[in-house]
NUROKOL-972250 format. One record per residue (C-alpha): residue number from 1; x, y, z. Coordinates in steps of 0.25 Angstrom, whole numbers, always signed. Last residue first. Example, Ala and Ser with C-alpha at 12.3 -4.5 7.8 and 13.67 -1.06 7.14 Angstrom:
2
[2, [+55, -4, +29]]
[1, [+49, -18, +31]]
END
This chain:
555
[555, [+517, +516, +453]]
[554, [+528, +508, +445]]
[553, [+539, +512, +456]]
[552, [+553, +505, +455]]
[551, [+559, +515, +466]]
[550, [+568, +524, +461]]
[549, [+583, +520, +462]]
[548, [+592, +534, +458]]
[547, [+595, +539, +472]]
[546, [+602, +524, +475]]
[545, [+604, +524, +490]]
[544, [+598, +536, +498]]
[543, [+609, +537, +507]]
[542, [+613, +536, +522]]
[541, [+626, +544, +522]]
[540, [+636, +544, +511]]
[539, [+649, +541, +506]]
[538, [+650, +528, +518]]
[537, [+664, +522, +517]]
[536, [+665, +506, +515]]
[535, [+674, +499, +524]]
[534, [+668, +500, +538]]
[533, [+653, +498, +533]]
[532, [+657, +487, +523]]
[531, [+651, +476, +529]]
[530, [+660, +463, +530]]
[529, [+660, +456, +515]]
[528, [+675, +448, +519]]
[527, [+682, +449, +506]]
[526, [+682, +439, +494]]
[525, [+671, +441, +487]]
[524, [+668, +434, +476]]
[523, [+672, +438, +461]]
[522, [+662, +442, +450]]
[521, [+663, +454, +453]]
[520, [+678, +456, +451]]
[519, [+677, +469, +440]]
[518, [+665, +474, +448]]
[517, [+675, +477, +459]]
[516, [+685, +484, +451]]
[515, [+673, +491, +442]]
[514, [+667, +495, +455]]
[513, [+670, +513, +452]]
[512, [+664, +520, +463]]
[511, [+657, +533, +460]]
[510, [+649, +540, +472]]
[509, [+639, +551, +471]]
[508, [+635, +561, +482]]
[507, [+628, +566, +493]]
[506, [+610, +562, +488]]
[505, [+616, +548, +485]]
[504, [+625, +541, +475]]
[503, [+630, +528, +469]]
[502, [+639, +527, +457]]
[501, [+645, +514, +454]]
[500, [+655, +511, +443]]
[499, [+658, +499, +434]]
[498, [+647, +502, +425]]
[497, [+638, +512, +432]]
[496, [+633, +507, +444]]
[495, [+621, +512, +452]]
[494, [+616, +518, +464]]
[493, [+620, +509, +476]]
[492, [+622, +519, +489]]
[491, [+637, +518, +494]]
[490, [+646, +512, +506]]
[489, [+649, +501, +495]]
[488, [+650, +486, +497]]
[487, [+656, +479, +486]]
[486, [+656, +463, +482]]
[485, [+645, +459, +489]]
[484, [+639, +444, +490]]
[483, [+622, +445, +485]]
[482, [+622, +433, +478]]
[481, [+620, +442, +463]]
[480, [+632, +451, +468]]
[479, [+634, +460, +477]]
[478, [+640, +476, +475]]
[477, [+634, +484, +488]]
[476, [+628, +497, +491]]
[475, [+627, +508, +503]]
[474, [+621, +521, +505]]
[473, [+605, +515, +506]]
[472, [+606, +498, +502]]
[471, [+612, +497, +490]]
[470, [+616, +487, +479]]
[469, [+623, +485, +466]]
[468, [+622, +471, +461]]
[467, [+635, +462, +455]]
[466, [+633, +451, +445]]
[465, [+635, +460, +433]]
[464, [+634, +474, +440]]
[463, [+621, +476, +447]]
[462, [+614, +490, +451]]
[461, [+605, +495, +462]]
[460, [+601, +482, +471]]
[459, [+595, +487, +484]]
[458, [+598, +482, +497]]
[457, [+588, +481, +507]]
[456, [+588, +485, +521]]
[455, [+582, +498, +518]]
[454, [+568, +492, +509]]
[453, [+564, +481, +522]]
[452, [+561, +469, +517]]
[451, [+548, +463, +519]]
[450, [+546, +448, +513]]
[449, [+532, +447, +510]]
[448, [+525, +431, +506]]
[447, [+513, +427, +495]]
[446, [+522, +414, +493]]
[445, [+519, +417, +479]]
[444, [+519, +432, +477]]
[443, [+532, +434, +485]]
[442, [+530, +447, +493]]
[441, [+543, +455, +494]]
[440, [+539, +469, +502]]
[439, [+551, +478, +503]]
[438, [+550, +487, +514]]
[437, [+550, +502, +513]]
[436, [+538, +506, +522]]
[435, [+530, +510, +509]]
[434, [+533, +496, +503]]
[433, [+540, +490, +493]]
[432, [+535, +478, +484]]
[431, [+543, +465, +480]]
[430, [+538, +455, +473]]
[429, [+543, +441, +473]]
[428, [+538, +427, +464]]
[427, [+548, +430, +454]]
[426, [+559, +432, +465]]
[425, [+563, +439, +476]]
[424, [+570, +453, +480]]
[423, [+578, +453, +493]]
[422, [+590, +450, +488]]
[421, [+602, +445, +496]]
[420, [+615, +451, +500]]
[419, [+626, +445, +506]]
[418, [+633, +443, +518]]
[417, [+625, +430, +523]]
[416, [+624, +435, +537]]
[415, [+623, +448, +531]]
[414, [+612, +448, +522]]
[413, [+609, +461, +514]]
[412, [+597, +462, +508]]
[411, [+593, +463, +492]]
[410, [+584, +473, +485]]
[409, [+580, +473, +470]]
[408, [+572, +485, +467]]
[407, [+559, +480, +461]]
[406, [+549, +486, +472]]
[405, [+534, +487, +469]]
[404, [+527, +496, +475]]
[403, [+521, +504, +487]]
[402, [+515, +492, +497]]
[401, [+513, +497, +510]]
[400, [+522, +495, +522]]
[399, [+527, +484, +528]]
[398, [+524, +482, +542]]
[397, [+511, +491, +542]]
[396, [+508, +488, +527]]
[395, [+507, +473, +532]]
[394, [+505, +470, +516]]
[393, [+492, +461, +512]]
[392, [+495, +450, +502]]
[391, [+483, +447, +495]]
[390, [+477, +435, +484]]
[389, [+472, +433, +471]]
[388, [+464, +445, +467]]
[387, [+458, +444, +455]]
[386, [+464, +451, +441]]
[385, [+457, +440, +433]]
[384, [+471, +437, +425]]
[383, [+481, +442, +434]]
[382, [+476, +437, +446]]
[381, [+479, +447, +458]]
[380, [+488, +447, +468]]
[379, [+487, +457, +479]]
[378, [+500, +463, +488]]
[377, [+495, +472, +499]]
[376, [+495, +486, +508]]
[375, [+499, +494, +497]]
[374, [+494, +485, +486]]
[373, [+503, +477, +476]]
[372, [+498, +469, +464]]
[371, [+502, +456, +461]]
[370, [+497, +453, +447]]
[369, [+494, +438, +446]]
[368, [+497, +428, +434]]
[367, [+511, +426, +434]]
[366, [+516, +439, +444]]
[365, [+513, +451, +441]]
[364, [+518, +464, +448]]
[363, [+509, +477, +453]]
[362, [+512, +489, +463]]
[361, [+506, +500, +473]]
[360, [+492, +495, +469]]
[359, [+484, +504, +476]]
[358, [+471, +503, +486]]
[357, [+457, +508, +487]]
[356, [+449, +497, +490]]
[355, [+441, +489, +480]]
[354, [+454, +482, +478]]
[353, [+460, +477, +464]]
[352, [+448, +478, +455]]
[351, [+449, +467, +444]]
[350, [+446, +468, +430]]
[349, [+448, +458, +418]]
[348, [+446, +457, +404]]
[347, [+442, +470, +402]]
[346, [+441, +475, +385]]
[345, [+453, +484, +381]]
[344, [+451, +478, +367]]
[343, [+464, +473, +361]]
[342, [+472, +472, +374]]
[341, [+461, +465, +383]]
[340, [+459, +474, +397]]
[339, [+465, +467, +411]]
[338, [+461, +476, +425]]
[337, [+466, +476, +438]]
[336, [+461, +486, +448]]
[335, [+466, +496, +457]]
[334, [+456, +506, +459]]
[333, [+456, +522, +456]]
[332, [+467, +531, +463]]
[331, [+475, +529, +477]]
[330, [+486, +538, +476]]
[329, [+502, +539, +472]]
[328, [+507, +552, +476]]
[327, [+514, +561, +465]]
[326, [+503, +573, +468]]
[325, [+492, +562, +464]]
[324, [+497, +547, +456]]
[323, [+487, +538, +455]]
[322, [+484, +522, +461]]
[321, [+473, +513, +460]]
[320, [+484, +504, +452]]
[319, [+476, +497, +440]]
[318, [+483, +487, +436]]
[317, [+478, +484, +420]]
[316, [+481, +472, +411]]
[315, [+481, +474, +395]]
[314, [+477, +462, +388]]
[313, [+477, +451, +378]]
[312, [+494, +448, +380]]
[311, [+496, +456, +392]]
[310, [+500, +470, +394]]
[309, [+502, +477, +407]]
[308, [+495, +489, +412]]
[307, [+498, +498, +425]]
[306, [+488, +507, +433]]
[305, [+487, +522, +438]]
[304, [+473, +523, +441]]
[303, [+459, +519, +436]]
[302, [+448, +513, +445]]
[301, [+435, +527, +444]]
[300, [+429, +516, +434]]
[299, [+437, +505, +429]]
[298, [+447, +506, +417]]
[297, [+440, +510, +406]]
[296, [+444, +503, +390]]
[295, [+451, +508, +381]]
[294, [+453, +502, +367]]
[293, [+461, +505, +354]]
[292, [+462, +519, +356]]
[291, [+470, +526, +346]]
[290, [+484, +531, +350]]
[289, [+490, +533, +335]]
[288, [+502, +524, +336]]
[287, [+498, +518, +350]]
[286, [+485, +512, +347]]
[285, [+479, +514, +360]]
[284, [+474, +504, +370]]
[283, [+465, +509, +382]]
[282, [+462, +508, +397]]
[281, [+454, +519, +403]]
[280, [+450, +528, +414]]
[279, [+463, +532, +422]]
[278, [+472, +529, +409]]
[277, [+476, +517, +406]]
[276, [+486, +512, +394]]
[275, [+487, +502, +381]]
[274, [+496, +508, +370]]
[273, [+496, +498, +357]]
[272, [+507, +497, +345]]
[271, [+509, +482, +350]]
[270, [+509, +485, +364]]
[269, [+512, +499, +372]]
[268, [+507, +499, +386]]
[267, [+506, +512, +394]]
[266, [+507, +513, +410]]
[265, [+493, +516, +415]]
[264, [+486, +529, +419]]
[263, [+480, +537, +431]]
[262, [+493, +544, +434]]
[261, [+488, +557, +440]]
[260, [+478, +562, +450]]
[259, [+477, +575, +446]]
[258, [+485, +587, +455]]
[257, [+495, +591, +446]]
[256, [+486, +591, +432]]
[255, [+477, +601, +438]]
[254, [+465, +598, +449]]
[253, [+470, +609, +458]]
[252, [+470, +606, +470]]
[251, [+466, +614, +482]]
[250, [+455, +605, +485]]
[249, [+463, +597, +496]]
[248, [+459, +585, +504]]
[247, [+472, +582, +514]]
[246, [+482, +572, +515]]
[245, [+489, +575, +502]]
[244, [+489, +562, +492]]
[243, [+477, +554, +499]]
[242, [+469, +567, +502]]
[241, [+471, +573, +491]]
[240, [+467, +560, +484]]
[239, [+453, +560, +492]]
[238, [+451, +573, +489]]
[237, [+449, +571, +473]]
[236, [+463, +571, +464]]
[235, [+458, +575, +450]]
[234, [+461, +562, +440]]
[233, [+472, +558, +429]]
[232, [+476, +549, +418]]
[231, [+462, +552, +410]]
[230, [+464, +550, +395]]
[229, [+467, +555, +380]]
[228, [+475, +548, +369]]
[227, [+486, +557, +361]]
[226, [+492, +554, +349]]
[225, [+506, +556, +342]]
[224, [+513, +564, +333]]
[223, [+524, +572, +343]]
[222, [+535, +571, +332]]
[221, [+547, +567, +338]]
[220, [+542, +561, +352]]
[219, [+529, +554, +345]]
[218, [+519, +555, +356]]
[217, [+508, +546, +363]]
[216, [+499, +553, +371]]
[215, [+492, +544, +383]]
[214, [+481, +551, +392]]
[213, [+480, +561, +401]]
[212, [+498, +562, +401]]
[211, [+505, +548, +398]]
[210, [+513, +551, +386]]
[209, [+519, +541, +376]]
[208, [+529, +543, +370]]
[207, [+536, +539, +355]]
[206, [+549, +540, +348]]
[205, [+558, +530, +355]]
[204, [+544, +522, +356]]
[203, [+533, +521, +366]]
[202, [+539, +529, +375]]
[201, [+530, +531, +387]]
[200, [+528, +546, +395]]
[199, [+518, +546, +408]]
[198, [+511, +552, +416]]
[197, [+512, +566, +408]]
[196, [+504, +575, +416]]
[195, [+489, +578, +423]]
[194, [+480, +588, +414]]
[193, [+485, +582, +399]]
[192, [+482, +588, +383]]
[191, [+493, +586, +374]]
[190, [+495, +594, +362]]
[189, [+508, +591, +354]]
[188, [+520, +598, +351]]
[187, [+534, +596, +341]]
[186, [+549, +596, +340]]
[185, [+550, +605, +352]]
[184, [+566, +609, +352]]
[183, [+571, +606, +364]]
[182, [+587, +606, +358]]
[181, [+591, +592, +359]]
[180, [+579, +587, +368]]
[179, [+570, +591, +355]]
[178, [+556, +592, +360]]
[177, [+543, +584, +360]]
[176, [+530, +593, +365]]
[175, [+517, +590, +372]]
[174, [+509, +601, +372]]
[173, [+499, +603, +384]]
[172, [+485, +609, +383]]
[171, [+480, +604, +398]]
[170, [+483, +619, +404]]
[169, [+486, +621, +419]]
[168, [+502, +623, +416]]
[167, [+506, +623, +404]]
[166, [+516, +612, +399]]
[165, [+523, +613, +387]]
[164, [+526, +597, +384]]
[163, [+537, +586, +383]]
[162, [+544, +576, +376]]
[161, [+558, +576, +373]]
[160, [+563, +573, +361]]
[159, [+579, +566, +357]]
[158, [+580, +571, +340]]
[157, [+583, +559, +339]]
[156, [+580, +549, +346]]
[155, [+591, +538, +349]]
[154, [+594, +542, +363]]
[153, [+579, +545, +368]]
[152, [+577, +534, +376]]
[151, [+566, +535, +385]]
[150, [+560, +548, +379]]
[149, [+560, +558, +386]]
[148, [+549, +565, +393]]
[147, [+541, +577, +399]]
[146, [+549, +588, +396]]
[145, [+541, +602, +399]]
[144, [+544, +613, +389]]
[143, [+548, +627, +389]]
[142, [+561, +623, +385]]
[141, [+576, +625, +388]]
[140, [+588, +619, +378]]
[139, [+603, +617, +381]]
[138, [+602, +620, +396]]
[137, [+616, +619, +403]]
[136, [+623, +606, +410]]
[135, [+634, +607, +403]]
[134, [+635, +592, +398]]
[133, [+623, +587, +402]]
[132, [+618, +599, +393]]
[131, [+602, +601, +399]]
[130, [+590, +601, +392]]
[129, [+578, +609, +396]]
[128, [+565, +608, +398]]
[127, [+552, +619, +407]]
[126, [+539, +619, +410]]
[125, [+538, +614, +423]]
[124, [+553, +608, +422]]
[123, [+560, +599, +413]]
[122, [+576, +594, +412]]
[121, [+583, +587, +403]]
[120, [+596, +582, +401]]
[119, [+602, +573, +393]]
[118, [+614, +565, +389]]
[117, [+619, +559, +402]]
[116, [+605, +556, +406]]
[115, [+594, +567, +413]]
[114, [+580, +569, +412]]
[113, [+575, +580, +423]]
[112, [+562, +582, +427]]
[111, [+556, +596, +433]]
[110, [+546, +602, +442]]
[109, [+553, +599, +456]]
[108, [+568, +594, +453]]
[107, [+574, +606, +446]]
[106, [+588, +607, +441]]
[105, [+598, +616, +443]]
[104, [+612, +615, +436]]
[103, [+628, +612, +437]]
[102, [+638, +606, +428]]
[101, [+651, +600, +425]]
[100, [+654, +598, +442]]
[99, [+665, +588, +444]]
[98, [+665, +577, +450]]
[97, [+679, +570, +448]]
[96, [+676, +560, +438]]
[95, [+662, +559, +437]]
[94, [+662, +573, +433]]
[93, [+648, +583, +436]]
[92, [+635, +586, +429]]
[91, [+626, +593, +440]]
[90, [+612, +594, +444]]
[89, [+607, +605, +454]]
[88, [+594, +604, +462]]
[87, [+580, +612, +461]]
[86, [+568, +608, +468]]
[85, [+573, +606, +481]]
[84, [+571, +595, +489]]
[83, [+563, +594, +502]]
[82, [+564, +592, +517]]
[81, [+576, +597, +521]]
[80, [+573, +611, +526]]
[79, [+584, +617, +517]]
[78, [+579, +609, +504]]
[77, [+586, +596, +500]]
[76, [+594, +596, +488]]
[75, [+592, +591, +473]]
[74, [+604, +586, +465]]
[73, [+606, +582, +452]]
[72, [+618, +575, +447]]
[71, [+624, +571, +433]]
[70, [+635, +564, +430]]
[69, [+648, +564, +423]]
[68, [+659, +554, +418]]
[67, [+657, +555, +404]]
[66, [+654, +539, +402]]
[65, [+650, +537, +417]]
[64, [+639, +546, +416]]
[63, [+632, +547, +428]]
[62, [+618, +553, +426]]
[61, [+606, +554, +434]]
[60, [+612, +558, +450]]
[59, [+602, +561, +457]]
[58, [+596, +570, +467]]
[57, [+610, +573, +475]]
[56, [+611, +582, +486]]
[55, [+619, +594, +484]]
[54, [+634, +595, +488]]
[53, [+639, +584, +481]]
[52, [+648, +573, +484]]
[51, [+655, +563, +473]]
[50, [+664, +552, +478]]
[49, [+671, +543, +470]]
[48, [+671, +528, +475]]
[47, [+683, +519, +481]]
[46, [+679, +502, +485]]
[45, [+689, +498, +496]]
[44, [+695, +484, +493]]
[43, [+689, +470, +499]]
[42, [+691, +465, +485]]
[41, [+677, +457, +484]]
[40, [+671, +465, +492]]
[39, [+674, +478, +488]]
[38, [+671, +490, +497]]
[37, [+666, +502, +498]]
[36, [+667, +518, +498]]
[35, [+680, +523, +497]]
[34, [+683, +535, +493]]
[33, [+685, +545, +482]]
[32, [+680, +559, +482]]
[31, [+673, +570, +475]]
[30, [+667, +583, +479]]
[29, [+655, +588, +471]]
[28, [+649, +602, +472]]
[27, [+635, +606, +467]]
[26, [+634, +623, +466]]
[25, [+623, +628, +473]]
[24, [+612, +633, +463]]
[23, [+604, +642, +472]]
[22, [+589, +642, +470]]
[21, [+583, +653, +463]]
[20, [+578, +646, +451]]
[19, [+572, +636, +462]]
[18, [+564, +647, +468]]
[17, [+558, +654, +456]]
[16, [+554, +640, +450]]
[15, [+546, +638, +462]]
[14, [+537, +650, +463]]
[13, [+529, +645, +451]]
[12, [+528, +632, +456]]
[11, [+526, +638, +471]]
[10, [+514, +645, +465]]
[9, [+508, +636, +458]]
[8, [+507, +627, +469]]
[7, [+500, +638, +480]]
[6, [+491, +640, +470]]
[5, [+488, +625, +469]]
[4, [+487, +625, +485]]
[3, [+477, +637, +484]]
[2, [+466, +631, +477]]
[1, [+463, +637, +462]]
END
């Protein structure tokens, strides 16, 4: 055993002793009302209801409008201001005047958190329990490892979570479904896995799909269902290490943490048939007893992650060149193109994408072309051969390198016209962001880049009828489908709620009630739109905008 791994099983046994010794400072709110925008329509002074806290705020996951309460985690900065702790309080307070109904710790490191206005669950290393929204106290505690809920649970009865007894080191796993009403394990079922669950589909409101060395499909209230074996993960060689780490090390351990991971497909379900890849293979399964109706092997030493679509006759493959090692995406197999006929798995077409080492950072189509996107270019190749049609190369130096597809919808502020104007383009468009935070739009047909930078765009968060919530860092704006404004606010756009927005940074939470506004939005404005710096009082400083928007990342 090398002496970073004992270094790491150390700490994690160490860990625990120190967060459980953590102070649990109290949360305090203070509550306020001021004005923080305007009405363009009206020219009157736009008021909000303030809430501040004490600790800085992680996320907010439930605003319940109907009770009038929410629910608020926070995670601090450590002293030397370069981290954040592990363990953060979450609270349950009043909408109306922001009281405190509950208080209790919960930890970000080794755990998960599902949370609604109804549930609340939280898993650990080797530990579930389930929390009273209403209290905030513990009404069940396992020695078990939730992995998944199903999507929608509301109409099941009894509602089951999924999960397993995990031991450390050993590949004998159980999986087990349990009672989320009082964690009752309703039933258990070997499953043998070295690297994770990748993944976790529903195929039905009563069966899953899990992703974890190979594909297992489960019936959530009874467990009956089949298991089909296959590679979805590989040891890391120097070369990786040197990649991900910057250095060669041959300290690590080859356990599940440190395999290169993520070496399988997305799952397609069609006519009572699975179709998925694995690092080695492509196969059809029947998906009520999982018997394998084809499989073919994908290219020698090429598999990767990948994404497959469904045609009318076939079953068409990108193959990435891309895997995931210590949550860092990595250079892995070869990208290539492949097409395999739906009733025998037999190749009708196969295209390499670049003898080179490279990644394919994103995909679209486009009629009959797939465009795919390289870091440093965009190649279009013909959907039917899979032959490469044409190249745009990217100035990386200018722009930056290529690191997915951007579908957030962004628009720019004009202020000779005075009004907003969208930056995203039609059909023909496709907008990419880069590692230098600049939109790329590259328009397919004219083969033209417009280059936008990210923090002089405005981003579209919410809409009302005819009227669009946007934001660009701690400030946000009603406008309507021409881009005219009907409200500036001094505010970061998070996300409307009926009548009401709610916006929020790491300081605080804001409630301001539009329905006045929203009531006369289809009538123009009548006041002078000058900017709204000297009438519009600023809650915050500098803030992060929307902490709930997450990229649209398909990697």
């Amino acid at each position: 055993m090398g002496t970073l791994r004992r270094h790491i099983i150390l700490w994690l046994l160490l860990v625990p002793v120190g967060l459980c010794g953590q102070k649990n400072t109290p949360v305090t709110v203070t509550c306020e009302n001021r004005f923080v925008g305007r009405d363009c329509v009206s020219g009157d002074s736009i008021p909000a209801v303030l809430y501040r806290f004490n600790r800085r705020v992680e996320r907010i996951p439930v605003l319940d409008t109907v009770a009038g309460r929410a629910i608020v985690q926070f995670r601090d900065i450590t002293k030397n201001g370069k981290y954040l702790e592990p363990v953060g309080p979450m609270i349950s307070m009043e909408l109306s005047d922001g009281a405190v109904l509950w208080q209790r710790d919960i930890g970000y490191i080794f755990g998960h958190t599902w949370i609604d206005e109804e549930l609340i669950v939280e898993t650990d290393l080797n530990k579930s329990r389930r929390i009273d929204p209403e209290t905030g106290t513990d009404l069940w505690e396992k020695k078990i490892r939730l992995y998944a809920l199903p999507d929608d649970w509301s109409g099941a009865e009894p509602k089951i979570g999924l999960g397993y007894a995990q031991i450390m080191g050993a590949r004998g796993e159980k999986a087990q479904g349990f009672n989320l009403a009082d964690g009752s394990t309703l039933w258990k079922r070997p499953l043998n896995f070295q690297s994770g669950w990748s993944a976790c589909d529903m195929v039905s409101d009563s069966v899953v799909l899990v992703q974890a060395d190979g594909l297992h499909l489960f019936n959530l209230y009874t467990g009956q269902g089949w298991d089909y074996e296959a590679v979805m993960s590989a040891p890391y060689d120097k070369r990786i290490a040197l990649q991900v780490l910057g250095f060669a090390s041959s300290s690590f351990a080859t356990g599940g943490a440190y395999m290169i991971k993520e070496l399988h497909s997305n799952v397609i379900l069609s006519d009572s048939v699975l179709y998925w890849a694995s690092r080695e293979e492509i196969a059809a399964f029947d998906s009520i007893d999982g018997h394998v109706l084809w499989k073919t092997r994908l290219p020698e030493k090429a598999g990767s992650r990948s994404n497959i679509f469904e045609t009318d006759t076939s079953i068409f493959v990108i193959n990435r060149g891309v895997a995931v090692f210590l949550n860092r995406y990595i250079e892995y197999g070869r990208p290539f193109l492949a097409a395999y006929e739906k009733t025998t798995g037999r190749i009708s077409m196969l295209q390499v994408v670049d003898q080179r080492r490279c990644r394919i950072m994103d995909y679209a189509f486009h009629e009959d072309s797939v465009l795919l996107a390289l870091e440093d270019r965009i190649a279009v190749h013909d959907l039917n051969s899979g032959k490469l049609q044409r190249e745009t190369q990217i100035d990386t130096v200018a722009v930056g390198r290529i690191l997915r597809e951007d579908n957030e919808r962004y628009c720019l502020y004009d202020s000779v016209k005075d009004r907003f104007e969208f930056v995203s383009g039609g059909l023909d468009d496709w907008t990419l962001r880069t590692d230098k935070d600049n939109l790329l739009r590259w328009n397919v047909l004219r083969d033209e880049a417009r280059v936008v930078p990210v923090d002089s765009c405005w981003v579209q968060r919410d809409r009302y009828d005819n009227l669009l919530l946007v934001g660009l860092g701690d400030k946000s704006c009603l406008i309507d489908d021409n881009g005219c404004r009907y409200a500036e606010l001094a505010l970061p756009a998070t996300r409307l709620q009926g009548t009401t927005m709610y916006s929020y940074t790491e300081e605080g939470l804001a409630k301001v009630d539009l329905k006045p506004l929203l009531d006369r939005r289809y009538e123009r404005p009548a006041v002078p739109q000058e900017r709204a710096a000297g009438t519009a009082l600023a809650l915050y400083g500098r803030g992060r905008g929307a902490l709930c928007a997450s990229p649209n990342d398909k990697m």
